[in-house]
N, CA and C atoms as an extended XYZ file, in Angstrom:
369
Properties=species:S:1:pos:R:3:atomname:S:1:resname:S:1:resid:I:1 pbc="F F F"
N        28.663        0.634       14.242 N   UNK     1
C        27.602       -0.285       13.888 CA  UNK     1
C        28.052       -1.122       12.703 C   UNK     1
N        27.536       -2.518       12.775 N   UNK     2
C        28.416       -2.968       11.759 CA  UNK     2
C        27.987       -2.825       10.403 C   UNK     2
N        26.555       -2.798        9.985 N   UNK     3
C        26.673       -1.911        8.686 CA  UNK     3
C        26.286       -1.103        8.135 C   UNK     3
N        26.925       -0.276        9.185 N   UNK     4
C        26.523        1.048        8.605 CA  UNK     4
C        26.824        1.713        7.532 C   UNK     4
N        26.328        2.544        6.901 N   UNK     5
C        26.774        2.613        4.943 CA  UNK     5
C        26.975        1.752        3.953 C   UNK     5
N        26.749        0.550        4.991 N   UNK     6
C        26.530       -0.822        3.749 CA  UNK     6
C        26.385       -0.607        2.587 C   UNK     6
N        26.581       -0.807        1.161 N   UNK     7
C        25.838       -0.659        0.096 CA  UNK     7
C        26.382       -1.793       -0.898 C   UNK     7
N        25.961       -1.694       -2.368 N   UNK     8
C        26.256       -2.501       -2.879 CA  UNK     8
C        27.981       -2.529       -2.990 C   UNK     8
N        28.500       -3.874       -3.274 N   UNK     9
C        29.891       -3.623       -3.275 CA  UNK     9
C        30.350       -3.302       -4.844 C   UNK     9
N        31.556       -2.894       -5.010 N   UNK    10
C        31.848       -1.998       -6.571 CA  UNK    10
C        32.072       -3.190       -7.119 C   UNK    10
N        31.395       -2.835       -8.255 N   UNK    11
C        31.189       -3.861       -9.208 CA  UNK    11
C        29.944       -5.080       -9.510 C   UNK    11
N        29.624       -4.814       -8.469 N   UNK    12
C        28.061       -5.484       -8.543 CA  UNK    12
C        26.953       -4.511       -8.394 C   UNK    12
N        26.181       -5.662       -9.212 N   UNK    13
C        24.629       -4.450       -8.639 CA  UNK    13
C        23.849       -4.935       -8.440 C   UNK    13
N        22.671       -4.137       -8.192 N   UNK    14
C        21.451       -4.466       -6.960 CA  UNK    14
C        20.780       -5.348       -6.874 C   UNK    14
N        20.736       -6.126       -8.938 N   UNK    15
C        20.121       -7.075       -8.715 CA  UNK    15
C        20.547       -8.323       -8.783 C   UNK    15
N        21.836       -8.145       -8.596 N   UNK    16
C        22.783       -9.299       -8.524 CA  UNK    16
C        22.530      -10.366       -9.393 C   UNK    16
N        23.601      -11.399       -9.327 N   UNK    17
C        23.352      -12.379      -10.559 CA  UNK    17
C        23.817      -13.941       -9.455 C   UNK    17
N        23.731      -13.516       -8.210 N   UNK    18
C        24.000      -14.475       -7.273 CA  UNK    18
C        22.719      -15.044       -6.832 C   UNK    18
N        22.485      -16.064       -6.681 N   UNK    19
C        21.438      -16.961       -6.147 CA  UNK    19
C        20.983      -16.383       -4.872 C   UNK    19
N        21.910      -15.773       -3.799 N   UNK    20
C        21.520      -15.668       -2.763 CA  UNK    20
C        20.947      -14.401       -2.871 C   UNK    20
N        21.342      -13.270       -3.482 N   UNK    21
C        20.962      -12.149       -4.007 CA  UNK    21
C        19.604      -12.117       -4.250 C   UNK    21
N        19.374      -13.171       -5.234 N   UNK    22
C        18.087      -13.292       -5.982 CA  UNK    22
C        16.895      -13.675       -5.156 C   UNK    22
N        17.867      -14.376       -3.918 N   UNK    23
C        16.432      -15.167       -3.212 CA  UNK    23
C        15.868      -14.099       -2.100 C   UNK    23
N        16.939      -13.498       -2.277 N   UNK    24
C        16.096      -12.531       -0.347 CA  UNK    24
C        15.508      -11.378       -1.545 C   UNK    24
N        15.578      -11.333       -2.526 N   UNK    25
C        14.706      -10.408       -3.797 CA  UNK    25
C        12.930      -10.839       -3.619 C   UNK    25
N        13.117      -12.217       -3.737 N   UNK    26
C        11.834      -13.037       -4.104 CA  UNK    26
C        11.215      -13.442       -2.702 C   UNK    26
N        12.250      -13.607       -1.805 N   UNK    27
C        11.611      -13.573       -0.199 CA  UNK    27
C        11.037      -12.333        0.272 C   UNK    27
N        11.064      -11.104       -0.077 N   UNK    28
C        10.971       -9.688        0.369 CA  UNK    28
C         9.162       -9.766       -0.249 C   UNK    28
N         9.745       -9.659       -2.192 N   UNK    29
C         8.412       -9.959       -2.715 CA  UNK    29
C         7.313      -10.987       -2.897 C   UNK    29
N         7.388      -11.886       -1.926 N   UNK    30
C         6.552      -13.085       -1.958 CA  UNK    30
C         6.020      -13.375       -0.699 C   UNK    30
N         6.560      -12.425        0.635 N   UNK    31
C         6.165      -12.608        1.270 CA  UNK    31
C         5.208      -12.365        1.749 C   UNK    31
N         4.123      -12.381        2.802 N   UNK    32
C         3.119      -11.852        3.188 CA  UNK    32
C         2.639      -10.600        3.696 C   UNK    32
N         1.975       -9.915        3.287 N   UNK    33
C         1.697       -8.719        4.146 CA  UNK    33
C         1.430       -7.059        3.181 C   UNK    33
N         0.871       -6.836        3.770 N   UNK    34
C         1.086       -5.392        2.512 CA  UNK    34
C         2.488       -4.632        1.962 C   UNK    34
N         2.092       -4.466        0.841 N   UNK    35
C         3.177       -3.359       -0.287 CA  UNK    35
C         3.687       -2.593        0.098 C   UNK    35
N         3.319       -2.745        0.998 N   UNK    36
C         4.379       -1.468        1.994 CA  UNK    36
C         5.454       -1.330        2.570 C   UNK    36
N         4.687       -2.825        3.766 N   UNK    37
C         5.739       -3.745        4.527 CA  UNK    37
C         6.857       -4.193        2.886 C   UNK    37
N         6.587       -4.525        2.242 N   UNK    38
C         7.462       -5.458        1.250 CA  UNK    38
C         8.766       -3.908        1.033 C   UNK    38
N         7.894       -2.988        0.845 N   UNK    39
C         8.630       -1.933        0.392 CA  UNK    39
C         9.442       -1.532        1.183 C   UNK    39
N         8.868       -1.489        2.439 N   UNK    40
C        10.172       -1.060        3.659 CA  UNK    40
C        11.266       -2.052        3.489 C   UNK    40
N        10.718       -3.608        4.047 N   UNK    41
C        11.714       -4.490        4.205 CA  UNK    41
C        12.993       -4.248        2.554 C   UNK    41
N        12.386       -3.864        1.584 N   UNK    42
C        13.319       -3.836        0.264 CA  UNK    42
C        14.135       -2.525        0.392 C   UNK    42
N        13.616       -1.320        1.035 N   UNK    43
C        14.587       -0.263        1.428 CA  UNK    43
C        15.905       -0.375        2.284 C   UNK    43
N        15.123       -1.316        3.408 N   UNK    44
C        16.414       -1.701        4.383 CA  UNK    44
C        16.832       -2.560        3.809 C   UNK    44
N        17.253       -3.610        3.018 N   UNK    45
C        17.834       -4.188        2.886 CA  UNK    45
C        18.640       -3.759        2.009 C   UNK    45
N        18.260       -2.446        1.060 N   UNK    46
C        19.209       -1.368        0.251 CA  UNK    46
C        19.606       -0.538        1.111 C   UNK    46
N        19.395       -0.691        2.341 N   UNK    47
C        19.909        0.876        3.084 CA  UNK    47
C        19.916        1.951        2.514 C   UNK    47
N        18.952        2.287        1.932 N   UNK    48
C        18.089        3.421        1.371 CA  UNK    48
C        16.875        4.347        2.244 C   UNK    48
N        17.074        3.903        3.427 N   UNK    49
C        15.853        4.383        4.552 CA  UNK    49
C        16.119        5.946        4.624 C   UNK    49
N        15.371        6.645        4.600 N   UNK    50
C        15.708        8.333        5.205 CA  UNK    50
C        15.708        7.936        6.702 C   UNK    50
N        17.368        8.035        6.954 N   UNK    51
C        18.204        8.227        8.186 CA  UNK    51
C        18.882        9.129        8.135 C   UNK    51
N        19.215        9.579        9.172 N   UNK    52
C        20.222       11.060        8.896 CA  UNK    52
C        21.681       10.552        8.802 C   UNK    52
N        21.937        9.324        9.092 N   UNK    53
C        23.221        8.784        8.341 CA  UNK    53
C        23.147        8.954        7.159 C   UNK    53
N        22.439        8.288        5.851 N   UNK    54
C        21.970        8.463        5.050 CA  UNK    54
C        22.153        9.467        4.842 C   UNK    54
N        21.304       10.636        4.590 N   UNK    55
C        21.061       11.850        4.476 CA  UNK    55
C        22.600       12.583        4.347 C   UNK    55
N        23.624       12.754        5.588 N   UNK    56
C        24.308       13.348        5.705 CA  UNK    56
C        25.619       12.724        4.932 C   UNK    56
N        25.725       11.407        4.566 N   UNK    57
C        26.518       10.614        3.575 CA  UNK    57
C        26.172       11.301        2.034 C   UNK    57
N        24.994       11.919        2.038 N   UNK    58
C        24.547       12.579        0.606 CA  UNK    58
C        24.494       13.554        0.392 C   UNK    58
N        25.376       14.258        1.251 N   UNK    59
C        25.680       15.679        1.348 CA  UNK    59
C        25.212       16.880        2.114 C   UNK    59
N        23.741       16.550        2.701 N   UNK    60
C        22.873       16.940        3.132 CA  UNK    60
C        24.056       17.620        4.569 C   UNK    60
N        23.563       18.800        4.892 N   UNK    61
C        24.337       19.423        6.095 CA  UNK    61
C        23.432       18.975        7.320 C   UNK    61
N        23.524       17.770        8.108 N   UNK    62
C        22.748       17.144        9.021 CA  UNK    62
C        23.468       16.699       10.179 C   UNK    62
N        23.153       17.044       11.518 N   UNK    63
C        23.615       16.242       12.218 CA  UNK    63
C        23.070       14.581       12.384 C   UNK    63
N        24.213       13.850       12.130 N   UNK    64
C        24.096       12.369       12.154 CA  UNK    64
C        23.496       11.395       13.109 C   UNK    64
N        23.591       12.588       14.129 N   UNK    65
C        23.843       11.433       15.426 CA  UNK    65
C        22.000       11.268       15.740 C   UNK    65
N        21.702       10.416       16.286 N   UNK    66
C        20.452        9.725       17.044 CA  UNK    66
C        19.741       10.883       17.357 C   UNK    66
N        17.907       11.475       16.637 N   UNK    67
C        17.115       12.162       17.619 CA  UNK    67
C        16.907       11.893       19.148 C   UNK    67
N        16.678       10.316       19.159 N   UNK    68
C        16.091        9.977       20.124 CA  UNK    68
C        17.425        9.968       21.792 C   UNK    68
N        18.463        9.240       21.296 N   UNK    69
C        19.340        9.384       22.393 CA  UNK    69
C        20.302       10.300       22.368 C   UNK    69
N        20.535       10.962       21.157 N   UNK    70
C        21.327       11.961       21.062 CA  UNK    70
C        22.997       11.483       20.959 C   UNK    70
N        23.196       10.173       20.819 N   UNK    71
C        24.379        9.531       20.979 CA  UNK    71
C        24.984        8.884       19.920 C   UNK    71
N        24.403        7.966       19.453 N   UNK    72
C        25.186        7.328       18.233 CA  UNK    72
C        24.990        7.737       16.801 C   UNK    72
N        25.512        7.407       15.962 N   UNK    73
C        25.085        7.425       14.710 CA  UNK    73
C        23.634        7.040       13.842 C   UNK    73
N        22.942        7.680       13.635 N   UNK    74
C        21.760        7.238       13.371 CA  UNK    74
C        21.688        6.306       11.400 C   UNK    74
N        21.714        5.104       11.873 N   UNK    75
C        22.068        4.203       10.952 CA  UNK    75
C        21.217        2.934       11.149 C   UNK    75
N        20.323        2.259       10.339 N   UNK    76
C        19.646        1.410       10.400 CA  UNK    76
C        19.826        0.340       11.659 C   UNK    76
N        21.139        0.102       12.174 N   UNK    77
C        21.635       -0.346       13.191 CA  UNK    77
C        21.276        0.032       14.214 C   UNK    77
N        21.530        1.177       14.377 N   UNK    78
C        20.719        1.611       15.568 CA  UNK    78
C        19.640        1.960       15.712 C   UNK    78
N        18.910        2.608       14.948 N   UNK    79
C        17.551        3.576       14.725 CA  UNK    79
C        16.741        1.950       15.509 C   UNK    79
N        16.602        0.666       14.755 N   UNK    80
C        15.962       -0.109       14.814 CA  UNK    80
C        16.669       -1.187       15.707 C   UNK    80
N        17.673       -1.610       16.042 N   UNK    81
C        18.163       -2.670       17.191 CA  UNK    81
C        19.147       -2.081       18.544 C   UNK    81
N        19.594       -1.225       18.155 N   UNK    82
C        20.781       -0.622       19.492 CA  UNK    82
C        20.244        0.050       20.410 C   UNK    82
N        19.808        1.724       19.889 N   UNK    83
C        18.966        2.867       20.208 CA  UNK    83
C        18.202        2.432       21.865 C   UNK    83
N        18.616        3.314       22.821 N   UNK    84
C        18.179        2.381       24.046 CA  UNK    84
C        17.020        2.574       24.371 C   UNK    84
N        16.386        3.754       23.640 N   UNK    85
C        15.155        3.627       23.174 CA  UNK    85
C        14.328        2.716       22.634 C   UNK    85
N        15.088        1.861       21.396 N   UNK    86
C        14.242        1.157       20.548 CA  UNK    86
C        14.383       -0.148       21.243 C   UNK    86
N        15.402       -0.556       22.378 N   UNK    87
C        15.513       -1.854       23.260 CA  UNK    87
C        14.304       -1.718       24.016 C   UNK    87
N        13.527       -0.547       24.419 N   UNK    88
C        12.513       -0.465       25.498 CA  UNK    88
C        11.638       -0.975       24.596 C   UNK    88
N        11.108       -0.528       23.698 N   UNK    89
C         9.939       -0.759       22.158 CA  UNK    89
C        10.424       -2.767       22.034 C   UNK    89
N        11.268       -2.936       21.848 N   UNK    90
C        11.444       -4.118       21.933 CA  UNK    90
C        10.846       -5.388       22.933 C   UNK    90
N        11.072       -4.901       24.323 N   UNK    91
C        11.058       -5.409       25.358 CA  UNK    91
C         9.257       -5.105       25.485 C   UNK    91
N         8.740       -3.931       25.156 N   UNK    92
C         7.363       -3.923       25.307 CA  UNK    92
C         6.265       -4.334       24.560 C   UNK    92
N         6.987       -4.436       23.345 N   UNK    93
C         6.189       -5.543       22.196 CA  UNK    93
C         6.564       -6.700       22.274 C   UNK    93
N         7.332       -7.430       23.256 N   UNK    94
C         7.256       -9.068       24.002 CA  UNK    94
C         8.364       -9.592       22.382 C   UNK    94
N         9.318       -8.688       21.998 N   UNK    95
C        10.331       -9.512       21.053 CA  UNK    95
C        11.111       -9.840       21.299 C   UNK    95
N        11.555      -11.042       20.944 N   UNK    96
C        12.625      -11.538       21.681 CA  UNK    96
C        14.053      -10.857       21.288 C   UNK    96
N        14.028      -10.916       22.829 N   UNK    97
C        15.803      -10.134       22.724 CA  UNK    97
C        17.045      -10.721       22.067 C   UNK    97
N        16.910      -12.232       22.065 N   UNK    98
C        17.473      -12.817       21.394 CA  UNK    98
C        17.886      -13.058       20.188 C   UNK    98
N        16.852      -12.681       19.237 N   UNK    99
C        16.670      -11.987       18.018 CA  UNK    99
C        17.248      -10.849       17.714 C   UNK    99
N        17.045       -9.830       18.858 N   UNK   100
C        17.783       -8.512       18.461 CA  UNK   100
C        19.406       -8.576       18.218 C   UNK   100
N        19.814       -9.433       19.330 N   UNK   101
C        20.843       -9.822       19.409 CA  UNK   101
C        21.639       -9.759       18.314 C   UNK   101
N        21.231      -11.055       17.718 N   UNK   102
C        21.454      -11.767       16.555 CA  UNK   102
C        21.252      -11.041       15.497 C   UNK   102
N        20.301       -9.829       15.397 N   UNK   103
C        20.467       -9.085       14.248 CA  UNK   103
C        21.522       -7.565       14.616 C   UNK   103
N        21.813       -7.787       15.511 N   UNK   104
C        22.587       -6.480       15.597 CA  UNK   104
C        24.314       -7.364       15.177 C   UNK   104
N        24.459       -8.219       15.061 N   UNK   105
C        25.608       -9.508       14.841 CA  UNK   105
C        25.590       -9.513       13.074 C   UNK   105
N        24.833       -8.827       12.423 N   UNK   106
C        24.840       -9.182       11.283 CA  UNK   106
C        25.806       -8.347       10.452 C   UNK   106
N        26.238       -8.383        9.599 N   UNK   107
C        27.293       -7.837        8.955 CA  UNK   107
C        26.998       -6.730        8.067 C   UNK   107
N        25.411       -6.708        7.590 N   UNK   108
C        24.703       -5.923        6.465 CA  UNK   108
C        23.377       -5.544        6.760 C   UNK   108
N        22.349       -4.929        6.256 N   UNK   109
C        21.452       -4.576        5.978 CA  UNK   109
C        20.737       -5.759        5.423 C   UNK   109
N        21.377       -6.197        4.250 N   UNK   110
C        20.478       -7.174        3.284 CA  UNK   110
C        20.514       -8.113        4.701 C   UNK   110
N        21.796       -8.530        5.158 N   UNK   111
C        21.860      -10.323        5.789 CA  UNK   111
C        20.808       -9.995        7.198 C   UNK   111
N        20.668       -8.652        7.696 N   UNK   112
C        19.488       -8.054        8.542 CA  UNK   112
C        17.959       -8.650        7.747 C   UNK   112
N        17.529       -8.385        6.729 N   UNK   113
C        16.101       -8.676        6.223 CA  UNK   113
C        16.123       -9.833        5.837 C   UNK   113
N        17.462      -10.861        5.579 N   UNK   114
C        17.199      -12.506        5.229 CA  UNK   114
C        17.348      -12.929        6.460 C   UNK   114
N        17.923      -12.387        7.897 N   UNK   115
C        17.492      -13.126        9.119 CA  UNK   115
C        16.314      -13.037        9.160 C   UNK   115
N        15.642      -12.021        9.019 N   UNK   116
C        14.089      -11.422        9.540 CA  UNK   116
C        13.040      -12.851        8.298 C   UNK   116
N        13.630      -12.543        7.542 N   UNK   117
C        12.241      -13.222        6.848 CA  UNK   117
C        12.561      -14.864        7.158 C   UNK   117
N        14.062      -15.035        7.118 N   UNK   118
C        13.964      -16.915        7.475 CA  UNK   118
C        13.472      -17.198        8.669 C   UNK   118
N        13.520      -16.640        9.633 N   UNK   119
C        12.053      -17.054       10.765 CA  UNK   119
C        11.742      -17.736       10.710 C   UNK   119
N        11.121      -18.826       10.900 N   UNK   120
C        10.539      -19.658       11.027 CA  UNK   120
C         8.939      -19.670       12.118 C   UNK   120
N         9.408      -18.576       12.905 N   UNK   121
C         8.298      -18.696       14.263 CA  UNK   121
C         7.475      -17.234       13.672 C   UNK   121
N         7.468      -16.493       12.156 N   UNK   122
C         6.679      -15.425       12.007 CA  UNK   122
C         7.062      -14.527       12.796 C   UNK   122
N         8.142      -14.350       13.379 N   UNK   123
C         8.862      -12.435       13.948 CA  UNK   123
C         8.566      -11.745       13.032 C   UNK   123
């Protein structure tokens, strides 16, 4: 998956001193919707989610791989766009696949929640 274990890169940090950094900061928190939603979207984009990727990257004695298909690595990548599970959830909440696409193409976590929020059509 492509980013899986993403994290910050060495030598920078979280709250970066990059413009682009700063803006998917202020896009997360400015956007609409409850504190919650803001809070998730700010976890994934730290790849901080309790995943058992996660989990087992932190020492935790876990098997990694997918509850649901039992197959891949369970990593924000999949849990939420690959998982052939979560393609059915996709397809039945009328989202476009095209989108999924395009976010499974992304290189990171963060560049995952600045596709999601630049939308334009409210996904």
């Amino acid at each position: 998956d492509n980013y899986r274990g993403s994290r910050t890169a060495p030598g920078e940090s979280s709250s970066g001193a990059g413009g682009n950094r700063e803006k998917i900061w202020s896009m997360i928190w400015n956007m609409e919707g409850p504190n919650r939603l803001k809070y998730f979207m700010w976890r994934l984009a730290h790849n901080s989610l309790v995943l058992r990727s996660n989990l087992s990257g932190r020492g935790m004695k876990i098997d990694p791989r997918c509850l649901l298909c039992n197959y891949a690595w369970e990593d924000g990548g999949h849990v939420f766009l690959r998982c052939k599970h979560v393609k059915v959830v996709w397809r039945c909440a009328g989202l476009v696949e095209d989108l999924r696409v395009q976010l499974t193409n992304c290189h990171d976590a963060k560049e995952v929640v600045s596709t999601i929020l630049s939308k334009d059509d409210g996904v």
